[in-house]
C-alpha positions in Angstrom: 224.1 68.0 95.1 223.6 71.6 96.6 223.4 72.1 100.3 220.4 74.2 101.0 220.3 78.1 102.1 221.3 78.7 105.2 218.2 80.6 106.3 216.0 77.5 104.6 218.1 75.4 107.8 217.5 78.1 109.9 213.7 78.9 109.1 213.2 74.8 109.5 215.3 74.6 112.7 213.3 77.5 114.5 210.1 76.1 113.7 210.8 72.7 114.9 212.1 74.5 118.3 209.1 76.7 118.9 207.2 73.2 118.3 208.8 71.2 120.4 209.2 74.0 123.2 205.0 74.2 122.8 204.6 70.6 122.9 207.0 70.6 126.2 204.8 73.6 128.1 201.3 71.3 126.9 202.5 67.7 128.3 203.6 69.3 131.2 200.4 71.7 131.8 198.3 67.8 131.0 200.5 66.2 133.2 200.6 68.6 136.3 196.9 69.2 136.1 195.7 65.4 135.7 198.0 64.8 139.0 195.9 67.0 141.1 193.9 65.2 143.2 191.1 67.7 142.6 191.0 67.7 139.0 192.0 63.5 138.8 188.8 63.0 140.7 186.8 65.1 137.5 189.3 63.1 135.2 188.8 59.5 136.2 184.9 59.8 135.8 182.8 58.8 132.6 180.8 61.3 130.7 178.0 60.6 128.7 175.5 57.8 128.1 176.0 53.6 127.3 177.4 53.1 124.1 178.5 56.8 123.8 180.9 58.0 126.9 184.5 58.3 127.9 186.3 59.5 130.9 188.2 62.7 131.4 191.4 61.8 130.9 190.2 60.3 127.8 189.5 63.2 126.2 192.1 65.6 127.6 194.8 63.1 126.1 193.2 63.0 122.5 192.9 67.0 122.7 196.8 67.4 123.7 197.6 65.2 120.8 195.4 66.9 118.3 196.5 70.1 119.9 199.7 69.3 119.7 199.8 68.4 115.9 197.8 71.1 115.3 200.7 73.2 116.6 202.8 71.4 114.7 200.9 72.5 111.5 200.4 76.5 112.6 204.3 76.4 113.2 205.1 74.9 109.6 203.2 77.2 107.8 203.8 80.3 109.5 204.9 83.1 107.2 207.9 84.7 109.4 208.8 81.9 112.3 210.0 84.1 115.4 210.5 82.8 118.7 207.3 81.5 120.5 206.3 82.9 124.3 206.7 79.6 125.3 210.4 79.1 123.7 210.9 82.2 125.6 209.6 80.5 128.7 212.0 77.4 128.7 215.2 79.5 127.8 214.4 81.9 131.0 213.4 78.4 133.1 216.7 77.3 132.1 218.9 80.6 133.0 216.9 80.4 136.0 218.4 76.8 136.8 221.8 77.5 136.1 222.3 80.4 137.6 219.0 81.8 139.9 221.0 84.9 141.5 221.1 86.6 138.0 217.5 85.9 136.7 216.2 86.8 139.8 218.3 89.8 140.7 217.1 92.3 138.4 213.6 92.4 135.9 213.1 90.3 133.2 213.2 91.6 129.6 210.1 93.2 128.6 209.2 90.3 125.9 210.5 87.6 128.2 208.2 88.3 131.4 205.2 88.5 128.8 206.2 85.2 127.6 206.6 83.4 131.4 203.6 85.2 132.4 201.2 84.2 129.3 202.6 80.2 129.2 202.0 80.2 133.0 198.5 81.2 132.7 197.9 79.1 129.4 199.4 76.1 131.8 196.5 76.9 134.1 193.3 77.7 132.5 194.3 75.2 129.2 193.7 72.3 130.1 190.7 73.3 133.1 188.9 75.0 130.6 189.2 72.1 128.0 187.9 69.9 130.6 184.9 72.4 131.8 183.8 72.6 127.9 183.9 68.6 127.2 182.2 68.3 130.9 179.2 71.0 129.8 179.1 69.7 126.1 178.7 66.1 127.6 175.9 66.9 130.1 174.4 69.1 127.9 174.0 66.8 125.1 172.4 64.3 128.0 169.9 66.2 129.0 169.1 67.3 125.3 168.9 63.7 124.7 166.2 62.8 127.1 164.8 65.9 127.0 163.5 65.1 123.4 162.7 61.6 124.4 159.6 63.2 126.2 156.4 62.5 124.4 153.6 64.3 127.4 154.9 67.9 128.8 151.4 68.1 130.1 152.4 65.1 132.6 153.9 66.9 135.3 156.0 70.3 133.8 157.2 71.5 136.9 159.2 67.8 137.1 160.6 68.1 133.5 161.7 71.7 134.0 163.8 70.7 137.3 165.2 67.6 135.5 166.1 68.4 132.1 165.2 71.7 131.1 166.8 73.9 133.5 169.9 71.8 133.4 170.4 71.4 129.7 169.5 75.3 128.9 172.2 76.3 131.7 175.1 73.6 130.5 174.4 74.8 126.9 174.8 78.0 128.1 178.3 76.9 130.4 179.6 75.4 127.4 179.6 78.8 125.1 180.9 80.9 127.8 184.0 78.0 128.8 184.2 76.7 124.7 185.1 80.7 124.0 187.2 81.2 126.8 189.3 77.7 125.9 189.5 78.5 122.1 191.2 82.1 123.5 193.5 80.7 125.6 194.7 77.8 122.6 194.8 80.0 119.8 196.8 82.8 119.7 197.9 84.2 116.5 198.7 87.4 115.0 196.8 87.0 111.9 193.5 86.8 114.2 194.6 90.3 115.8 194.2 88.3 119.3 198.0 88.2 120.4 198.6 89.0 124.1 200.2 92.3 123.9 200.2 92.3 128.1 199.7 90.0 131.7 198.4 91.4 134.6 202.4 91.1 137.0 200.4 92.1 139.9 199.6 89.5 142.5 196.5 90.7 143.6 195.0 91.0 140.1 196.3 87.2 139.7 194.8 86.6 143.7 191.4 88.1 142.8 191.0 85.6 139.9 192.3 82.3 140.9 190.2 82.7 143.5 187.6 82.5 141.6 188.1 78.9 140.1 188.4 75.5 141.3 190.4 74.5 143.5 190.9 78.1 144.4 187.0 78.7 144.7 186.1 75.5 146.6 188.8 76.6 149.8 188.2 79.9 149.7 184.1 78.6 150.1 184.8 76.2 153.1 187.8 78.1 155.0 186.4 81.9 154.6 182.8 82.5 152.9 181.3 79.0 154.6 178.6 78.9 152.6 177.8 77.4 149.0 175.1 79.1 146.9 173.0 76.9 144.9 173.3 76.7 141.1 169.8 75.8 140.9 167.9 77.1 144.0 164.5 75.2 144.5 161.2 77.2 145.6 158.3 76.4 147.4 156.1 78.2 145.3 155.5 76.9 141.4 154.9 80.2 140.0 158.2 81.8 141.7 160.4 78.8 141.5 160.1 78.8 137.5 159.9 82.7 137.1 163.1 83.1 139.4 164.8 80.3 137.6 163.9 81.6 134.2 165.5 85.1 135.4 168.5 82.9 136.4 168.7 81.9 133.3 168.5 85.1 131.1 171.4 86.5 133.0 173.6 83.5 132.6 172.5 84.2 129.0 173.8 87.6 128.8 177.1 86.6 130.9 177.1 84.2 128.1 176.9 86.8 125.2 179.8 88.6 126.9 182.1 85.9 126.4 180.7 85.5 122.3 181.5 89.3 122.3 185.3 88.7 123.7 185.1 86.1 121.0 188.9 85.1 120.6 190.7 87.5 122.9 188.3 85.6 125.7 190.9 85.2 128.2 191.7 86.3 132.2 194.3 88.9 133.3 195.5 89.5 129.6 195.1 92.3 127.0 194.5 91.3 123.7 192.7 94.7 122.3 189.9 96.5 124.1 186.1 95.3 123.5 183.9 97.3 123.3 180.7 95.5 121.4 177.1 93.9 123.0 176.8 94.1 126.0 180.6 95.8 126.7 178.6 98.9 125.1 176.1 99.2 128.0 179.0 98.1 130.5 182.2 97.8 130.9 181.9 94.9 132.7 178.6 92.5 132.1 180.0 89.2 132.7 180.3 89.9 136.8 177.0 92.0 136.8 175.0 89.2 135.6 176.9 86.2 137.2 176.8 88.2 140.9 172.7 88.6 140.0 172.7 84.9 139.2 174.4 84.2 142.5 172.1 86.5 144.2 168.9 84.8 143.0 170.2 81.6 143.8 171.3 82.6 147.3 167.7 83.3 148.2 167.0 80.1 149.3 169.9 79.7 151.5 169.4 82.9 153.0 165.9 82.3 154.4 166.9 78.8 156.0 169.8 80.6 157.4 167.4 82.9 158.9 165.0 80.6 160.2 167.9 78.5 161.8 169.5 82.0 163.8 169.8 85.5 163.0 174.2 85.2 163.0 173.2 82.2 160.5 171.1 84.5 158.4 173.7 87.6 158.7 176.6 85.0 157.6 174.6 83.8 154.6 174.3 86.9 153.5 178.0 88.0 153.9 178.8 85.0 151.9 177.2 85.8 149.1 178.7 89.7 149.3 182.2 88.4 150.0 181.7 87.0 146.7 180.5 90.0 145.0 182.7 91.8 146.5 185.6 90.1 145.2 184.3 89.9 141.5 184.6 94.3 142.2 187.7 94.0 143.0 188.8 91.6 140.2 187.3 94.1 137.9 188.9 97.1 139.7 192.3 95.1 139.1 191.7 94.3 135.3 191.0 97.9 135.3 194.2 99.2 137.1 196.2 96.8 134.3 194.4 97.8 131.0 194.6 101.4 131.7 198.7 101.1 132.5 199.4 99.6 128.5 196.5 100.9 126.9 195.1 104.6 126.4 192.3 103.3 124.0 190.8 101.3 127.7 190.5 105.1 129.1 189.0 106.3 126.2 186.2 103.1 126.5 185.7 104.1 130.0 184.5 107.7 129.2 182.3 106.7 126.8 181.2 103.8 128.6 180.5 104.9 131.9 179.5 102.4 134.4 181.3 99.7 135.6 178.5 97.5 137.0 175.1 98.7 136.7 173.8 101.3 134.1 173.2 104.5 135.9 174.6 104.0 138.9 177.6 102.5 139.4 
């Protein structure tokens, strides 16, 4: 009997390595992130209703595994197998263990820092974003569920709204944004024309947007900023409380359409192609605009209990808010500084679209 081609071994054998080496970088992201006291906390609790729930950790371990064989199926069929960013990652984690002095003492390849850089931040943002989107979907479809279950709106509206309606509308809304972002940071293939052509090396562009996500959110709050503004700020007055919360709700809307627009090259501190559709053609950067309004609106109420308690309460209220806004300017500043140092296509975008922020001014 024949012994098959040599490249038919070869073709087989890299496959199964970029598998297995993609397999490796997901148990150990899983494994890392369900260890984390922080996160274990979010794992370890049910989600959804009797007869139709499961925990966390539940559901992250059935997603690795389909993840995981889903891998295994992209890697058998794919037309020309090269070797995978994360392949990469475990043959430079393995030079740097036998021999550190060399790795470290001069730069990386080009095509070998992309791929440590781009496996470290899937590691991150993976599996938090799969559990964020389960977390959304599942409180979503809660509230959906006894939101329909109510026969007389006429009965006390104001009640409803704050119970079921806000809620479900802003976790539907959650779940786009974080469903987008998670499908960008799992799929990755050429074909799709969302490959990571470039990570942010800088440590302040990786600083200014860590900090803006559990756990990194949650210290920076009770250590620097001291004060936490309210994803659903309450209102003495009927007529303001629903009109202000509707508002809330239209620019979570529109942060939400930015993320659709990204579609699959949703992802932080990467480039995957400049975007320059919906509401990227008004802006260049939509997403912080109407999440910092969102903040603002729901910092209201904090504010003016802050300045009825003392005028330094009132003055730190407010510097908590525009600590936070002023570190979504400089995360875009940084995305900025990075997309225009591979990319002449992002200058070109930026004469055409003008403002950063706010059309017209800034």
């Amino acid at each position: 009997m024949p012994s098959p081609p040599t490249s038919a071994v070869t073709s087989v054998a890299d496959r199964l390595k970029n598998w297995i080496a993609s397999v490796a970088v997901v148990g150990v992201a899983c494994t890392a992130f369900a260890l984390t006291p922080f996160y274990r906390v979010q794992l370890e609790r049910p989600y959804g209703w009797d007869g139709f729930s499961c925990t966390g950790i539940q559901f992250l371990v059935v997603a690795a595994c389909l993840y995981s064989a889903l891998l295994g199926l992209y890697y058998l069929l794919e037309a020309a197998p090269g070797v995978s960013k994360s392949l990469r990652f475990w043959r430079v984690a393995g030079r740097l263990l036998r021999a550190p002095a060399a790795v470290t003492g001069q730069p990386l390849p080009a095509e070998d820092r992309l791929a440590v850089l781009a496996t470290i931040l899937k590691s991150f943002f993976g599996p938090f974003m799969l559990l964020a989107t389960f977390q959304s979907f599942m409180n979503s479809l809660s509230n959906a569920r006894i939101l329909l279950a109510v026969s007389d709106w006429n009965v006390d509206f104001i009640e409803i709204f704050n119970r079921y309606v806000f809620w479900c509308t802003m976790q539907t809304l959650i779940f786009i944004d974080v469903a987008v972002f998670t499908v960008g940071y799992l799929v990755e293939v050429r074909r799709l024309n969302n490959e990571i052509r470039s990570v942010d090396p800088t440590l302040l562009g990786w600083a200014a947007a860590l900090l803006c996500y559990f756990p990194f959110s949650t210290y920076l709050t009770v250590f620097v900023l001291g004060r936490q503004v309210s994803d659903f700020p309450q209102f003495d007055d009927p007529t303001a409380h629903i009109a202000l919360n509707v508002a809330l709700l239209l620019l979570m809307a529109v942060y939400s359409s930015a993320s659709v627009a990204l579609g699959l090259k949703g992802s932080n501190l990467t480039h995957r192609g400049v975007v320059t559709r919906w509401p990227y053609s008004v802006i260049r950067h939509p997403a912080y605009t109407c999440k910092n309004m969102a903040w603002w609106i729901g910092g209201i109420p904090m504010v003016s209990a802050a300045f009825a308690e003392s005028l330094f309460a009132g003055i730190s209220a407010v510097a908590s808010i525009v600590g936070w806004t002023l570190l979504y300017i400089l995360r875009a500043v940084t995305e900025e500084d990075h997309l225009r140092s591979v990319d002449e296509e992002y200058d070109a975008y930026a004469r055409r679209v003008r403002y950063r922020f706010i059309p017209g001014v800034y």
